[in-house]
FIKOL-933218 format. One record per residue (C-alpha): residue in three letters; x, y, z. Coordinates in steps of 0.02 Angstrom, whole numbers. Layout:
! residues N
PT  res      px      py      pz
PT  ALA       X       Y       Z
...
***
This chain:
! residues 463
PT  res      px      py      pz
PT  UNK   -1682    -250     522
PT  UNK   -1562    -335     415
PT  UNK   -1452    -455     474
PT  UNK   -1271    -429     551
PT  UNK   -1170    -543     448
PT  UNK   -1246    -455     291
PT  UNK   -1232    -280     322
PT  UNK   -1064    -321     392
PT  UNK   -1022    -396     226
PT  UNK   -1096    -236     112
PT  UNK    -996    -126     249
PT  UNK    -840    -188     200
PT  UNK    -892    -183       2
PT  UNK    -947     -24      -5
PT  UNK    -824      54     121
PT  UNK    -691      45      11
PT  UNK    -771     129    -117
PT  UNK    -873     284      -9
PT  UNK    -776     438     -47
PT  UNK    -680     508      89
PT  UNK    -753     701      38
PT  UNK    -922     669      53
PT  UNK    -919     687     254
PT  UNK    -751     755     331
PT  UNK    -827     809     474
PT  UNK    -952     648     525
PT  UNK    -877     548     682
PT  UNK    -874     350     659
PT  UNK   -1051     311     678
PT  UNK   -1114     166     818
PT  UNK   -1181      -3     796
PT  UNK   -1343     -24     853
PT  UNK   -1399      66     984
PT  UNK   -1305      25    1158
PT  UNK   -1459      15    1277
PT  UNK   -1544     154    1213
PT  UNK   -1714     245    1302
PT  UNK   -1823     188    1153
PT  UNK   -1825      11    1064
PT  UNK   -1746      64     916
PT  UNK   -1790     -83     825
PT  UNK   -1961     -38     848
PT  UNK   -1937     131     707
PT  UNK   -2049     130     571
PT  UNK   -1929     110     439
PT  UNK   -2032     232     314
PT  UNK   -2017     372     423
PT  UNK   -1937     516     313
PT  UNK   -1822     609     431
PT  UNK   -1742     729     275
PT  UNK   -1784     787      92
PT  UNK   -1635     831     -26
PT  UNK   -1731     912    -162
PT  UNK   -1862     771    -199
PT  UNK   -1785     613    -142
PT  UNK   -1815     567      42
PT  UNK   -1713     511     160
PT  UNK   -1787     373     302
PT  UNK   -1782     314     464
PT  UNK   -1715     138     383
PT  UNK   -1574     235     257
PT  UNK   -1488     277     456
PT  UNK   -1516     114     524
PT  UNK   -1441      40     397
PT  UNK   -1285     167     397
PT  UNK   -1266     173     607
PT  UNK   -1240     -10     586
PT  UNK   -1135     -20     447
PT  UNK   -1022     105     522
PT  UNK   -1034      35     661
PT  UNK    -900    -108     631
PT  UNK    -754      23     600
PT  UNK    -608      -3     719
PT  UNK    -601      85     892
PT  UNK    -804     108     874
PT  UNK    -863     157    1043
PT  UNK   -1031     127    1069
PT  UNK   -1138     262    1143
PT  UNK   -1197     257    1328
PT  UNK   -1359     339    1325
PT  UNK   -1504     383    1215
PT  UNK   -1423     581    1196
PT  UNK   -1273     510    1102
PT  UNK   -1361     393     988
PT  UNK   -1462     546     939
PT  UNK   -1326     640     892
PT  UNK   -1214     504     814
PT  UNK   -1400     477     714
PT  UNK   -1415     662     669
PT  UNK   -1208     659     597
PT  UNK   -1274     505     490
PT  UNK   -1415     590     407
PT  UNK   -1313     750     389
PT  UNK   -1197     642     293
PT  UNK   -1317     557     187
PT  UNK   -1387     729     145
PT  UNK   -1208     780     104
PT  UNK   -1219     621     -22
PT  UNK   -1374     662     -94
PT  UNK   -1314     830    -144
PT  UNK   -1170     762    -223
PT  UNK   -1278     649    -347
PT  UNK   -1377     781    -364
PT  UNK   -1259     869    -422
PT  UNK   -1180     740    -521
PT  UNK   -1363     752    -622
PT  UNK   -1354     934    -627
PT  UNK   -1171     925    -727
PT  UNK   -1215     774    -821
PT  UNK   -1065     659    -732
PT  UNK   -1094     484    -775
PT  UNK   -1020     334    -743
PT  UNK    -996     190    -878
PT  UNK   -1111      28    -850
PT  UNK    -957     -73    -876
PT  UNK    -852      16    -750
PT  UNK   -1014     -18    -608
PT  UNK   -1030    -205    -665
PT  UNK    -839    -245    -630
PT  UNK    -834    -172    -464
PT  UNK    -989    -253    -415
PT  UNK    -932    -425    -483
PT  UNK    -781    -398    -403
PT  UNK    -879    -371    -247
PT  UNK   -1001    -493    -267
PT  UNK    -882    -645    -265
PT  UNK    -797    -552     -88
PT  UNK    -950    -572     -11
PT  UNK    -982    -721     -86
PT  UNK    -833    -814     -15
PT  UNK    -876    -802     151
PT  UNK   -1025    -903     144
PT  UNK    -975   -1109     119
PT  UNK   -1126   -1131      -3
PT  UNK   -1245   -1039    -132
PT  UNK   -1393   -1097     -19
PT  UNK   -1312   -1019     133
PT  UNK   -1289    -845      34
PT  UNK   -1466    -850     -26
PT  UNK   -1534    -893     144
PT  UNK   -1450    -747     217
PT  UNK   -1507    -637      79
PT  UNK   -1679    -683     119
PT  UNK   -1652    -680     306
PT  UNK   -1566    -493     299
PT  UNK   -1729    -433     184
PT  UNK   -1594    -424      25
PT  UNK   -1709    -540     -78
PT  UNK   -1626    -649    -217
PT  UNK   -1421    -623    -272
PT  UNK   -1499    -542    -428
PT  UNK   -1570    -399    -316
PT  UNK   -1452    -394    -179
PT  UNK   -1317    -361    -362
PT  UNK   -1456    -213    -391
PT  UNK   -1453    -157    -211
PT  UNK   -1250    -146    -246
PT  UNK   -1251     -78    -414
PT  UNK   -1349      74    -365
PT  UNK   -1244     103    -195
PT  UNK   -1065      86    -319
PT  UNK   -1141     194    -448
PT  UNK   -1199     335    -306
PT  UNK   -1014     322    -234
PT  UNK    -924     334    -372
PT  UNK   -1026     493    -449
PT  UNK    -987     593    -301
PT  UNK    -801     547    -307
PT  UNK    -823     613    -500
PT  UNK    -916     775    -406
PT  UNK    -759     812    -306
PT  UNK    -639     769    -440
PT  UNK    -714     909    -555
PT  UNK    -728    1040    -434
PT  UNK    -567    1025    -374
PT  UNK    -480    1033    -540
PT  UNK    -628    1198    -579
PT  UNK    -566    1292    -431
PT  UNK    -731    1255    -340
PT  UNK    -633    1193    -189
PT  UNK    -513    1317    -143
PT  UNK    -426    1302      37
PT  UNK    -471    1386     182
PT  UNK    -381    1456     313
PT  UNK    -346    1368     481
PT  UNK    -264    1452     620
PT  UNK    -130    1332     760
PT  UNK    -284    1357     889
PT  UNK    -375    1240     779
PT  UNK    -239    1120     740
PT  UNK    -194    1105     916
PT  UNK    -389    1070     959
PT  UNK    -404     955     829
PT  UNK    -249     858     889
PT  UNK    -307     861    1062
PT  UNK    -482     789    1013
PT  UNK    -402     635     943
PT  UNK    -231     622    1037
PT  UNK    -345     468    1124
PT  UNK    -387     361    1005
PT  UNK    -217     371     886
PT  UNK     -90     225     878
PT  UNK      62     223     964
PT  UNK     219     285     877
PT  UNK     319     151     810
PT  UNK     501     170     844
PT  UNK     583     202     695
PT  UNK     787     258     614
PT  UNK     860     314     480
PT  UNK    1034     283     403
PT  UNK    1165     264     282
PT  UNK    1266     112     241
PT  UNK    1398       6     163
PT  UNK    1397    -139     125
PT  UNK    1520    -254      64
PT  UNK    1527    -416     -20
PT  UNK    1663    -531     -10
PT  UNK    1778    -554    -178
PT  UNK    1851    -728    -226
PT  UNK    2038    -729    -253
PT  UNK    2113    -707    -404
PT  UNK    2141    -900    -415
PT  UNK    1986    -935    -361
PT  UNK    1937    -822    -539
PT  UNK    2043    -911    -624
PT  UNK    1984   -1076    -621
PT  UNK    1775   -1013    -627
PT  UNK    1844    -945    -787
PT  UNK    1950   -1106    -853
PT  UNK    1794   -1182    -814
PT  UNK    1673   -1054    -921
PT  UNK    1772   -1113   -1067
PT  UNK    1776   -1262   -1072
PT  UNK    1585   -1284   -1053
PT  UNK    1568   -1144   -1181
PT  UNK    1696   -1258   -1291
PT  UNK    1576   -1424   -1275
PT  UNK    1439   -1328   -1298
PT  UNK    1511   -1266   -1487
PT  UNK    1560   -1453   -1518
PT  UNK    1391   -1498   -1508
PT  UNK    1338   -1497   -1343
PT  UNK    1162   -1465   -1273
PT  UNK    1151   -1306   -1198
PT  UNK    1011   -1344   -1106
PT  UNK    1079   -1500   -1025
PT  UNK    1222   -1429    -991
PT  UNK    1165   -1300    -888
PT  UNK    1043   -1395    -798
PT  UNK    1203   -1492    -758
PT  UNK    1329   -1348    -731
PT  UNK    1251   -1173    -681
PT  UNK    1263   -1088    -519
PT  UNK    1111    -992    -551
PT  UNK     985   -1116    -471
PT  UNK     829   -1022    -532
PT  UNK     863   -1039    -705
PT  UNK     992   -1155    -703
PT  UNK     827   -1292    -687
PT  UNK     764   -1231    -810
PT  UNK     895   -1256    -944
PT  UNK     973   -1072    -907
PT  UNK     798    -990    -973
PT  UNK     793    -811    -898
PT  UNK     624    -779    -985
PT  UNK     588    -606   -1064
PT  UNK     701    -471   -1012
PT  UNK     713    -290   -1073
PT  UNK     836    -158   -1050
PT  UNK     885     -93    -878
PT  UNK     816    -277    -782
PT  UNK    1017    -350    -804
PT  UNK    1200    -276    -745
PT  UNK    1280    -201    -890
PT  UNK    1391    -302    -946
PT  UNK    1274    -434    -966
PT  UNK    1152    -336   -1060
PT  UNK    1255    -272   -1179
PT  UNK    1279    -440   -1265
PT  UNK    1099    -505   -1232
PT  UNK    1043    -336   -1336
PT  UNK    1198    -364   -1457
PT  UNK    1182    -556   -1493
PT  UNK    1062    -632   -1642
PT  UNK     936    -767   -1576
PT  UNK    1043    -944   -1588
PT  UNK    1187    -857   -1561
PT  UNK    1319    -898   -1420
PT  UNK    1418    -754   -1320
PT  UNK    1588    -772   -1264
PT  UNK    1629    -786   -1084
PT  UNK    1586    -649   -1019
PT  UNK    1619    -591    -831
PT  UNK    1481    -499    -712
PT  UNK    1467    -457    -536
PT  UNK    1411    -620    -516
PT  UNK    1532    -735    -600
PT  UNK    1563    -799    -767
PT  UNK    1419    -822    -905
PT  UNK    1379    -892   -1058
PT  UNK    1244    -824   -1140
PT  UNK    1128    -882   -1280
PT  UNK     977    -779   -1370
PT  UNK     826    -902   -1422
PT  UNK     720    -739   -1479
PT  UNK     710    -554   -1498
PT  UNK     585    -430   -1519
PT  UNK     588    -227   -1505
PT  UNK     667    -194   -1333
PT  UNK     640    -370   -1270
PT  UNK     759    -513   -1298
PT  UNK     711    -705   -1226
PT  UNK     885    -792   -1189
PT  UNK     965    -919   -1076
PT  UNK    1129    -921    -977
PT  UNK    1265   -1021    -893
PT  UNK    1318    -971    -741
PT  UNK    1527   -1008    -642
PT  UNK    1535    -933    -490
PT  UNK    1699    -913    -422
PT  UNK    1729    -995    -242
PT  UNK    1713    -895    -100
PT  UNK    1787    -958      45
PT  UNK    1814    -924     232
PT  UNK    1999    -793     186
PT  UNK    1886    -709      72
PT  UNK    1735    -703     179
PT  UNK    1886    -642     309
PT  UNK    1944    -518     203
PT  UNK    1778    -443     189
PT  UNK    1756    -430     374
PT  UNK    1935    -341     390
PT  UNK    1881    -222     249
PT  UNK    1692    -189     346
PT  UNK    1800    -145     512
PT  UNK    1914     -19     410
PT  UNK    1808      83     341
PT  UNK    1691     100     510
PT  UNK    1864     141     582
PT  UNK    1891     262     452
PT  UNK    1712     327     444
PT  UNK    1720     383     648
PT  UNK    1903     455     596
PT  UNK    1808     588     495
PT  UNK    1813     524     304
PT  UNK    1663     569     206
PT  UNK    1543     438     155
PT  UNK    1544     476     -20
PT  UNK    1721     436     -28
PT  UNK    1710     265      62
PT  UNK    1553     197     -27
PT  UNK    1622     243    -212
PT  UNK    1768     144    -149
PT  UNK    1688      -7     -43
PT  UNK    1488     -16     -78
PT  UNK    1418    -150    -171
PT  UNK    1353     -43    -296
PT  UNK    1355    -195    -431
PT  UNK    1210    -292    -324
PT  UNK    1108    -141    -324
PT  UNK    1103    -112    -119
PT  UNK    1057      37     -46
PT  UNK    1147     182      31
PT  UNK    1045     296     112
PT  UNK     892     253     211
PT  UNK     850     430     259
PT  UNK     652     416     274
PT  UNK     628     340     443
PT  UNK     570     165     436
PT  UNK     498      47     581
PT  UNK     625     -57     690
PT  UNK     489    -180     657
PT  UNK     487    -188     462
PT  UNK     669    -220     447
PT  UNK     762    -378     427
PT  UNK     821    -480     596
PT  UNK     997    -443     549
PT  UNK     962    -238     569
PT  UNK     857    -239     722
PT  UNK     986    -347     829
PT  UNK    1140    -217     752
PT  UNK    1037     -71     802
PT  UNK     980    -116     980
PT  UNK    1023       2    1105
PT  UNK    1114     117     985
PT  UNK    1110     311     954
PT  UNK    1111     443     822
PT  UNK    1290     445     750
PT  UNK    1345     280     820
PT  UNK    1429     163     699
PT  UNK    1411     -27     684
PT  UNK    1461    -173     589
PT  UNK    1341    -321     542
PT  UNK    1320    -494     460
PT  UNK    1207    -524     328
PT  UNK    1161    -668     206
PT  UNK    1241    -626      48
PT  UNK    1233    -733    -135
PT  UNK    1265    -948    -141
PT  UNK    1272    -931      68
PT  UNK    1384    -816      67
PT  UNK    1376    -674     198
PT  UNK    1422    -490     162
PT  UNK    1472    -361     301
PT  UNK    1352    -180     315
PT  UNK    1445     -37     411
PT  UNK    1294      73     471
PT  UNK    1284     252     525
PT  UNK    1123     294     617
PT  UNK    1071     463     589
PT  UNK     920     459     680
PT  UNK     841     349     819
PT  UNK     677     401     878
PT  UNK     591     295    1018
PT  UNK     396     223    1016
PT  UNK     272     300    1106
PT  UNK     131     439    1105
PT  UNK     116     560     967
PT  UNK     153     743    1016
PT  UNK      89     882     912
PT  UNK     272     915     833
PT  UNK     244     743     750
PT  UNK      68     763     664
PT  UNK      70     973     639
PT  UNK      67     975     451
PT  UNK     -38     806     429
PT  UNK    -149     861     537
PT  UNK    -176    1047     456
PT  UNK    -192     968     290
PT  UNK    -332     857     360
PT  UNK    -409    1032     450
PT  UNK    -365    1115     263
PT  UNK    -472     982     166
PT  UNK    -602     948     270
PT  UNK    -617    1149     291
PT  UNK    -636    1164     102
PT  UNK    -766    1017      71
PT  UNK    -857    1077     212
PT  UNK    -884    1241     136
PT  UNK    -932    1177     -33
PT  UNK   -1052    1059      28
PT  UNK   -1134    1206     114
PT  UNK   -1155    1294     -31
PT  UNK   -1242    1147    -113
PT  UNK   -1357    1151      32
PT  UNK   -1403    1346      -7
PT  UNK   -1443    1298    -189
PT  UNK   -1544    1141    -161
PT  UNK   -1691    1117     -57
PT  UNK   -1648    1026     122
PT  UNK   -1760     985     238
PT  UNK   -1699     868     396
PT  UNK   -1830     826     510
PT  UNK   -1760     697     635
PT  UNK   -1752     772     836
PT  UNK   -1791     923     910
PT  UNK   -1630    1013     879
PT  UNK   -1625     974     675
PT  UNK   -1580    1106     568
PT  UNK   -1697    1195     455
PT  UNK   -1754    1189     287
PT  UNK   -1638    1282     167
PT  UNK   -1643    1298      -9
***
């Protein structure tokens, strides 16, 4: 039998690219046999247990699978010889289903492009690859898993991406021919479905949903003043002769670029606020703007090159000062429009007049999203509140400054189990699919010859 770090290894490969279609119905498969009645590792491995037309299937095509499946998460082995049987006889029913779908493939003349195999299997190749610390550690568990040489184990892949890959093509083509249409399923099977896996889903994360403002502090108007004072007279040195270059290194508030001689790179239209954009687009390359104010403070701006909807240009950033009355101000504002939010005035009218549409936040977050996933600042605000509370929150703003968020939760929903309510429609979609593939891959079995011979209870021939 080939070895477990190996077939773990093509597992994970070729997982990723086995089509979900080809068996909607097969439960995860075991790893090798938990205790079994026979020694399974005894098995002649040329033992045909099905025929798909004229290609066999053998005893060694489900070994290999059972243990490659095997390694999915929350596998279970099985406890007696009665469920490895069966979780055997869903494996070759699935390769059969496979089969029929190259088969098939054949019969419509689908074929996939050498070059489009080679790159997934190179790509695969150096996966695997990496997990071994040497060439002569690969090679020696090649040789110890029965893979041979790199050159055929890259043959053994080649065929199994090239299989996978035709019967995605298979679905792809029936499904935009009508071949697939979906079948009917009834809320006694989505309820029997749900309660067959209720036990092994994941817990329900807690999650909310919301709408905000946020605001930003704004500098006083002296504190504009003299950022602008200052714009000029750089922009002055600068048209006396001065570097630009050096000067920003020296002078911008932009610390990203401003190291880098104000270059912002490539940009093209709709990646800069307006006002900026509308002289990089409007200015020749060498040329200088004038001062020119933004959201973010005063710039200078200077075009090295252009090209059709591109433009490559640098900048010179003066930030007006923030300081702790404005960052005061801004907290005063936050707390008057929560005040006026729980007084009854739309949010449409305070965010056109308070949100800090200019830095591109958001508004609404109205798809629920996982207490988890969101920023330190937003779980501590929203602990231990309710639908249609309001709160006000810190959080880091631009050059250290903070701005205020006034939040209204619209929804809190707690962690725990999933009930039916949650999963209806996913679930029926699932039931809808699998329903429809099912069907077609049945009717692929009545026009090919299928013959599975491994236990007692195996279908018959059809075909």
């Amino acid at each position: 039998m080939k070895s477990f770090a190996i077939l773990l290894a093509a597992a994970a490969a070729l997982g990723a690219q086995q089509p979900a279609p080809t068996a909607p119905t097969t439960p995860a498969a075991p790893t090798t046999p938990a205790a079994p009645a026979r020694d399974t590792g005894t098995v002649t491995l040329d033992r045909i247990v099905a025929i798909v037309g004229d290609q066999p299937i053998t005893q060694y095509d489900v070994q290999e699978r059972v243990l490659a499946m095997g390694q999915q998460p929350g596998f279970q082995a099985p406890k007696n010889q009665a469920e490895y049987d069966k979780i055997a006889l869903d494996v070759v029913n699935q390769l059969v289903d496979e089969e029929l779908l190259v088969q098939k493939a054949k019969a419509l003349k689908i074929e996939v492009p050498d070059n489009e195999v080679a790159t997934s299997v190179d790509r695969q190749v150096r996966e695997i690859r990496a997990r071994f610390s040497s060439d002569a550690e690969f090679r020696a568990e090649l040789a110890k898993a029965g893979l041979g040489s790199p050159e055929e184990y890259r043959r053994f892949l080649t065929d199994q991406v090239r299989r996978n890959e035709l019967q995605r093509r298979v679905m792809d083509k029936m499904r935009s021919d009508g071949r697939i249409p979906p079948v009917n399923v009834s809320e006694t099977e989505v309820q029997e479905a749900f309660n067959r896996t209720r036990g092994s889903l994941p817990r329900r994360p807690a999650t909310v949903t919301f709408r905000q403002i946020v605001i930003a502090p704004k500098p006083s108007d002296a504190a504009k003043t003299r950022a602008r004072a200052k714009a000029d007279s750089l922009l002055a040195e600068i048209k006396a002769g001065g570097d630009f270059e050096r000067i920003a290194k020296r002078e911008s508030m932009d610390s990203v670029s401003g190291a880098q001689g104000g270059d912002l790179g490539w940009n093209g239209r709709g990646t800069m606020v307006p006002e900026f954009e509308r002289w990089m687009f409007a200015l020749r390359p060498g040329d200088l703007s004038p001062v020119i104010e933004t959201v973010h403070g005063f710039h200078i701006i200077r075009v090295d090159r252009a090209k059709p909807g591109e433009v490559k240009s640098r900048h010179i950033l003066i930030r007006p000062k923030i300081d702790t009355a404005d960052v005061a101000r801004a907290k005063v504002e936050a707390d008057s429009v929560a005040a006026q939010w729980q007084a009854g005035v739309s949010f449409d009218t305070l965010a056109r007049a308070h949100h800090d549409y200019a830095s591109g936040e958001e508004t609404s977050i109205l798809t629920p999203i996982t207490r988890d996933s969101m920023p330190a600042s937003y779980k501590q605000a929203f602990a231990g509140k309710k639908a249609g509370d309001v709160v006000v929150f810190q959080i880091p703003g631009v050059a250290g400054n903070p701005k205020y968020v006034v939040v209204r939760l619209a929804s809190v929903e707690e962690g725990g189990e999933y009930k039916l309510s949650d999963l209806r429609e996913r679930v029926r979609q699932q039931l809808v699919e699998e329903g429809s593939i099912r069907r077609f891959l049945d009717s692929l079995r009545k026009e090919a010859y299928v013959s599975i011979r491994l236990g007692a209870g195996a279908p018959a021939s059809s075909g």
